[in-house]
C-alpha positions in Angstrom: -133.1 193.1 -0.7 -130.0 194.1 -2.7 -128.8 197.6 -2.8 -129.9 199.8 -5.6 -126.6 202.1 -5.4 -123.5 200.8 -6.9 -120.0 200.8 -4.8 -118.5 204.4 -4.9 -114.8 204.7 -5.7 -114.6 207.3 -2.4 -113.3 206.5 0.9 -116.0 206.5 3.8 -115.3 206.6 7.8 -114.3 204.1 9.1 -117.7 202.1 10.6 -117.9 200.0 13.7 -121.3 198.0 13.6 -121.5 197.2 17.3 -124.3 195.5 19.5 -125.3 193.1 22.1 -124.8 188.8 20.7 -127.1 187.6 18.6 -128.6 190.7 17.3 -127.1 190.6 13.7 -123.9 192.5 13.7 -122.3 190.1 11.3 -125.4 190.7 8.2 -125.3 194.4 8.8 -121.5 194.4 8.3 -121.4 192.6 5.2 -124.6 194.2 3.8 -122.7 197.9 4.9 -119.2 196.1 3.4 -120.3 195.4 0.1 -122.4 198.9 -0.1 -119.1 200.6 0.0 -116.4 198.3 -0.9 -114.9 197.5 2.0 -113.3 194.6 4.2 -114.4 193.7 7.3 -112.1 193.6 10.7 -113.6 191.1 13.4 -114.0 192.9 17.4 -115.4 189.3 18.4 -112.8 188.2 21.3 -113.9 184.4 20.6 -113.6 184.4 16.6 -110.6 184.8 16.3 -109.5 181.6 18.0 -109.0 178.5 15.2 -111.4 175.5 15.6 -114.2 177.7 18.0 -116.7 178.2 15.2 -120.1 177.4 16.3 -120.2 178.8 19.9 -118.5 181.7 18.9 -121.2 182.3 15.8 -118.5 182.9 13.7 -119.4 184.0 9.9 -119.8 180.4 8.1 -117.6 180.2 4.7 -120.6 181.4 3.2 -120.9 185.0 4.7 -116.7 185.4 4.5 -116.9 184.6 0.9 -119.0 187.7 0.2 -116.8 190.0 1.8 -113.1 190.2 2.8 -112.7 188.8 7.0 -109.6 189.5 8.6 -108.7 188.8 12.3 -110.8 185.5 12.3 -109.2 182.0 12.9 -105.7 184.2 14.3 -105.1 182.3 17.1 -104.5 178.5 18.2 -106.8 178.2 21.2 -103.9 177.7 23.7 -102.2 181.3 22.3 -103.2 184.0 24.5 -104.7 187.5 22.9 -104.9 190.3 25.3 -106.7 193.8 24.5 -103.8 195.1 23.9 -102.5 192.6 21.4 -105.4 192.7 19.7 -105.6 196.1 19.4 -102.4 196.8 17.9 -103.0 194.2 15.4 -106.3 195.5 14.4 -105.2 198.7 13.9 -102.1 197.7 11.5 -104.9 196.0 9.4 -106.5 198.6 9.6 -104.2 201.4 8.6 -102.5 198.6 5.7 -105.8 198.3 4.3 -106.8 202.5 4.2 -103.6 203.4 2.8 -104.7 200.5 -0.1 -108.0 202.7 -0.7 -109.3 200.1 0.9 -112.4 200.9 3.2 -112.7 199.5 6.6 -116.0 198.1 9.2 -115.1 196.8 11.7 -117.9 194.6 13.7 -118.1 192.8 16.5 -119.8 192.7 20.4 -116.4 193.5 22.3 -116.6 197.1 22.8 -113.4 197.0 25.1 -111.6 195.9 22.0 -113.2 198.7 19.8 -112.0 200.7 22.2 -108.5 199.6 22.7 -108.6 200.4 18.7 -109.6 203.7 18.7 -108.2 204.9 21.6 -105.6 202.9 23.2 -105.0 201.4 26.7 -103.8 202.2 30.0 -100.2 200.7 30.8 -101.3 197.9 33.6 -99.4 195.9 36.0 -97.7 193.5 34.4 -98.3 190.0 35.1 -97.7 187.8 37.8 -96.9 184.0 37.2 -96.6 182.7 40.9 -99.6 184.7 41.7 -101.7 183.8 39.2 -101.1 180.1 39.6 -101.5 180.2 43.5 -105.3 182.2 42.2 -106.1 179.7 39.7 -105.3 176.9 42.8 -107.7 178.4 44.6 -110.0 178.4 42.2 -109.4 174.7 41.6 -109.8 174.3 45.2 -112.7 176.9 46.5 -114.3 176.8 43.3 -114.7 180.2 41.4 -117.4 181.6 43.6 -114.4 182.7 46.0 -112.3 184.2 44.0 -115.3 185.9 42.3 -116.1 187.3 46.2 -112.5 188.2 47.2 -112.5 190.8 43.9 -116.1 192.0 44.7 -114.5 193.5 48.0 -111.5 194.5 46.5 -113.0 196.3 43.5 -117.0 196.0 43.1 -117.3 197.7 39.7 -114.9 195.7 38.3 -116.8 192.3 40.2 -120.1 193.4 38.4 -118.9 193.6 35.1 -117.4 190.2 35.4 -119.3 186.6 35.6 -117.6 184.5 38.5 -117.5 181.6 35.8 -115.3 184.1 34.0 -112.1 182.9 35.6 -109.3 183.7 33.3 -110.7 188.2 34.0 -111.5 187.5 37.8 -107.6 186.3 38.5 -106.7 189.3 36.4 -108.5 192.0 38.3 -107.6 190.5 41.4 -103.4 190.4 40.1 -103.9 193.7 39.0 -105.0 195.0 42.8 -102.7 192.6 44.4 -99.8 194.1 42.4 -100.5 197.8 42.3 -102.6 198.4 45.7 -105.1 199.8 42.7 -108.5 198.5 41.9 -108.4 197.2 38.2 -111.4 199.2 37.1 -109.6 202.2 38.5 -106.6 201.4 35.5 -109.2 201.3 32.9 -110.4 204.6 33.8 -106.6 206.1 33.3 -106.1 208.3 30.8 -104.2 205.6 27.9 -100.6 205.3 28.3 -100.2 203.4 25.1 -100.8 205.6 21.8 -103.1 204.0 19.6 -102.2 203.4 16.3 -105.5 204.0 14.6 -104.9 206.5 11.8 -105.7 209.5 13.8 -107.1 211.5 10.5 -109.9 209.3 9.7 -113.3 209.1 12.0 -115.2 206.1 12.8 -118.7 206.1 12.5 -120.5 203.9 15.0 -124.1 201.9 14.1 -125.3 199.9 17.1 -127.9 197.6 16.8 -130.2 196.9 19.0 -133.9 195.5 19.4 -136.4 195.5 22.4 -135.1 193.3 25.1 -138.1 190.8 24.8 -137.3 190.0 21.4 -133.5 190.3 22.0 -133.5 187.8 24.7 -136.1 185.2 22.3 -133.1 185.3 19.8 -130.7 184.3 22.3 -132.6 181.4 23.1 -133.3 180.7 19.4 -129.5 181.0 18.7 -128.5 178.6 21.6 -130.4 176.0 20.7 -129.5 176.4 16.9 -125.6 176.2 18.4 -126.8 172.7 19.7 -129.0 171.3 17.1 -125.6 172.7 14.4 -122.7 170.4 16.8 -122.0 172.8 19.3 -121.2 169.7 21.8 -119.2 167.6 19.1 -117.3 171.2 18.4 -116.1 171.2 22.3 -115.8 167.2 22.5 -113.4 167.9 19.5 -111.4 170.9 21.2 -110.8 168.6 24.7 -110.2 165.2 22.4 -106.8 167.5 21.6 -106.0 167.8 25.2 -106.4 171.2 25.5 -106.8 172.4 28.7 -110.4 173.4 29.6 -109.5 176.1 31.7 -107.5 178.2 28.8 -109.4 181.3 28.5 -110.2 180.2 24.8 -112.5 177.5 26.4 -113.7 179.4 29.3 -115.7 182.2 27.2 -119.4 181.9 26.8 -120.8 178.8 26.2 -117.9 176.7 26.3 -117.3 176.3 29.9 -120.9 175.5 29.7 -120.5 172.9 27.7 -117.6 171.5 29.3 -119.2 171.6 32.8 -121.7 169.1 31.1 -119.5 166.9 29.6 -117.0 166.8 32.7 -120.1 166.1 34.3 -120.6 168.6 36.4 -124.2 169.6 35.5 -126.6 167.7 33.4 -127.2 168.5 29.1 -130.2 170.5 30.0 -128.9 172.5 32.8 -126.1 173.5 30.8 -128.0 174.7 27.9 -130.5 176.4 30.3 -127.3 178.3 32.3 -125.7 179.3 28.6 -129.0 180.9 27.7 -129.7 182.6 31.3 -126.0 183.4 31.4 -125.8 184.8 27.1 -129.2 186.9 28.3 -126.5 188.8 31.1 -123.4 189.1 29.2 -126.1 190.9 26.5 -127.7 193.1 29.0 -123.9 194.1 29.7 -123.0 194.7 26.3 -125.8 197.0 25.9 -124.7 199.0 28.8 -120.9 199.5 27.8 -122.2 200.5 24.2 -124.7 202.9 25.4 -122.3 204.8 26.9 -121.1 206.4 23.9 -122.7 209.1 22.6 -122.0 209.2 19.6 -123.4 205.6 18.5 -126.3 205.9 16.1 -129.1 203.4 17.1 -131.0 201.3 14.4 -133.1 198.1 14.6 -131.2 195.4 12.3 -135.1 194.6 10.3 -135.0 198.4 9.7 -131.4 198.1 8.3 -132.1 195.0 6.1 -134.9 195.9 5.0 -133.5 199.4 3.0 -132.6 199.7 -0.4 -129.8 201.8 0.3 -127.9 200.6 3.8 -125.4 203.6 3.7 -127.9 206.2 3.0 -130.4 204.5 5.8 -127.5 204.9 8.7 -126.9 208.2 7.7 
């Protein structure tokens, strides 16, 4: 259903359409986009690495064509991006395109990078080459499932919010304790030493979406076997046919180390498509829980949303 309400030549807030995978950030932020006349800045930590298009569901051609993308396809897959990268590049695009007249949503299921955006970081450790290549040996050698244990005695909250397969954050945390004495959830907490450099005059008005967890987790499913049936294998037989390395953090995210486990042969096609699903179900239920802490987040269902002739009346 198109909007009945034509684009108004007004600035809004900023909006942040937030939300656990596969609810349908991405056609609430174009729908909420072209309502108002503004671009959209990608918060997906996987989308904006070149060639990593179907695993990380990134907007097809189709979907960028309606609306202005920007932070998508930044990245060779071997360059690192760290939260604090990214968020000073987000919010240089951001600021560049509000002092155009230009308004901004931002969308996305990385809620640490949203909030890296909007409010800055805590200066960490910095990091530790010889340490983190005697960790990643370990790994190699012990298998994840060690290292994964070693930070869940160093710093449990940390180890919770943090799958074992997720080796690229585990030797982090565990660098960050080894070289500060301080647990790495304990630096998130800190009060940010880094300003942000979000344009402190303008608010950002947060939509999450979410649905009952039933029908949440059915999508999921839906979604990883679309990701199959679309070339999801071919897309990662691609990325290693260039020698990248498999355990860049690019290809350890969701569903590509999955992939890679089967084609290394480490686990058969059917296991590794069960595991993604099980393992997409978690990092969701996670997601949920970091955006439910804020407040301020107004709560719709994405049918609701789509289904309104007016999008930026509905949210508001």
């Amino acid at each position: 259903m198109k909007d009945s309400s034509p684009c108004l030549p007004v600035l809004f807030p900023v909006i942040a359409v937030v939300g656990p995978t596969a609810v349908g950030k991405t056609a609430i932020a174009i729908r909420l986009a072209r309502r108002i006349g503004a671009h959209i800045i990608n918060l997906d930590s996987v989308q904006v690495y070149k060639g990593l298009d179907i695993g990380s569901a990134k907007p097809s051609p189709k979907e960028q064509a309606l609306v202005v993308h920007h932070l998508i396809d930044i990245r060779e897959p071997f360059e690192p991006l760290d939260a604090a990268s990214f968020a000073r590049i987000a919010a240089r695009c951001a600021d560049r395109l509000l002092s155009q007249g230009i308004n901004v949503v931002f969308a996305g299921g990385t809620g640490f990078y949203l909030d890296a955006v909007l409010s800055g970081l805590s200066q960490m450790p910095s990091r530790l080459p010889g340490m983190r290549q005697s960790l990643r040996r370990m790994a190699s050698e012990s298998g994840n499932e060690l290292l994964h244990a070693f930070l869940m005695e160093m710093d449990p909250s940390a180890a919770e919010r943090i799958h074992p397969n997720d080796l690229y954050r585990v030797i982090r945390a565990i660098e960050v304790f080894l070289s500060s004495g301080r647990p790495f959830s304990w630096w998130c907490r800190r009060k940010p030493d880094t300003i942000a450099m979000f344009p402190r005059q303008r608010s950002c008005f947060k939509i999450g979406l979410g649905l009952p967890r039933r029908i949440l987790y059915e999508r999921i499913d839906r979604r990883v076997d679309q990701m199959i049936a679309s070339g999801f294998i071919q897309e990662v037989e691609g990325l290693l046919a260039r020698g990248l390395d498999p355990e860049l953090k690019s290809l350890q995210s969701l569903g590509y180390r999955h992939i890679i486990r089967y084609l290394q042969g480490a686990c058969s096609r059917e296991a590794a498509i069960s595991e993604m699903k099980r393992d997409t179900r978690r990092y969701a239920k996670r997601q949920l829980t970091w955006f439910r802490k804020d407040t301020q987040t107004r709560w719709f269902t994405p049918d609701y949303l789509i289904s309104c002739p007016d999008i930026w009346k509905a949210v508001n």
